[in-house]
C-alpha positions as CSV (number, residue, x, y, z in Angstrom):
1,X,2.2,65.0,43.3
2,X,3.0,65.4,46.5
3,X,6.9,63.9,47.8
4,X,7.8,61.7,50.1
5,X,8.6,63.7,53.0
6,X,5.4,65.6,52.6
7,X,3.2,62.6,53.1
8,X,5.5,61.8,56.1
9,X,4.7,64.6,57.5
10,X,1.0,64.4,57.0
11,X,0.9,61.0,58.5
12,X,2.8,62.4,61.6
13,X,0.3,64.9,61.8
14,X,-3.0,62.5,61.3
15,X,-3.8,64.5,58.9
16,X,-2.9,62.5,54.9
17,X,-4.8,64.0,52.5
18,X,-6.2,61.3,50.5
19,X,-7.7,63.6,48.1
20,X,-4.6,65.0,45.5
21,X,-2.8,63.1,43.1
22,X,-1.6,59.9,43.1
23,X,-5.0,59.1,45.6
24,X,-7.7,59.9,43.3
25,X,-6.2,56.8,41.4
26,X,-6.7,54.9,44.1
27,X,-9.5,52.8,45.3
28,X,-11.9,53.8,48.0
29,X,-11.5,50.4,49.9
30,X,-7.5,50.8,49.6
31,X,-7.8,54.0,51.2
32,X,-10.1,53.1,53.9
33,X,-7.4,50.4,54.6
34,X,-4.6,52.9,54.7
35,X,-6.6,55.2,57.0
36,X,-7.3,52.5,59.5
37,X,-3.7,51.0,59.0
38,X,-2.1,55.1,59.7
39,X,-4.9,55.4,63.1
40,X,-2.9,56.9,65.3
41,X,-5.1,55.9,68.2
42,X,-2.9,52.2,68.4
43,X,-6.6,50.7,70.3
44,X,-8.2,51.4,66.9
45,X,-5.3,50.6,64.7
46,X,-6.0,47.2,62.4
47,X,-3.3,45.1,62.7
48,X,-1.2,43.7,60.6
49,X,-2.9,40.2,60.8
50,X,-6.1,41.7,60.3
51,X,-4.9,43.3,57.1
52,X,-3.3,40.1,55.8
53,X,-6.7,38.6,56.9
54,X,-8.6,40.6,54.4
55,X,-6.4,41.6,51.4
56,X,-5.5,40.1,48.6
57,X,-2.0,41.7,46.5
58,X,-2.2,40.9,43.1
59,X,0.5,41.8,40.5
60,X,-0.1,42.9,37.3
61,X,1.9,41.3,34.5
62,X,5.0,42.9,33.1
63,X,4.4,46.6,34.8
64,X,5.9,45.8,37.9
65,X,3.1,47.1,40.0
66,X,0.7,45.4,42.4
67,X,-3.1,45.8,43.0
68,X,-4.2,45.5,47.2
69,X,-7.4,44.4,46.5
70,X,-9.5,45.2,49.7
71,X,-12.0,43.3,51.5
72,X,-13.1,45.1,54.6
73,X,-16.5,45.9,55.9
């Protein structure tokens, strides 16, 4: 797993690897919404309002986590 200043890095870069753990866990659609959220280029950034726009958080019953359920094209 990579740590937290590692991914920091990565994202300072443009260059997150999506690919090593915890990512395969995660959803294609959550990860296209992380890449488009992380766009460097702030013209092709979504926004914050389109992300509320089209996600749903969900929280799962006594684990403490929370599923972004995705609904981009």
């Amino acid at each position: 797993m990579e740590s937290e200043s590692g991914i920091f890095k990565q994202i300072l870069q443009g260059k997150l690897d999506l690919e090593s753990e915890p990512w395969p866990n995660v959803s294609d659609s959550a990860k296209d919404l992380i890449k488009n959220m992380l766009e460097r280029d702030p013209r092709k950034r979504i926004s914050a309002h389109d992300v509320t726009l089209g996600s749903l958080m969900i929280e799962l019953p006594q684990t403490g986590l929370w599923i972004l359920q995705c609904c981009h094209a």
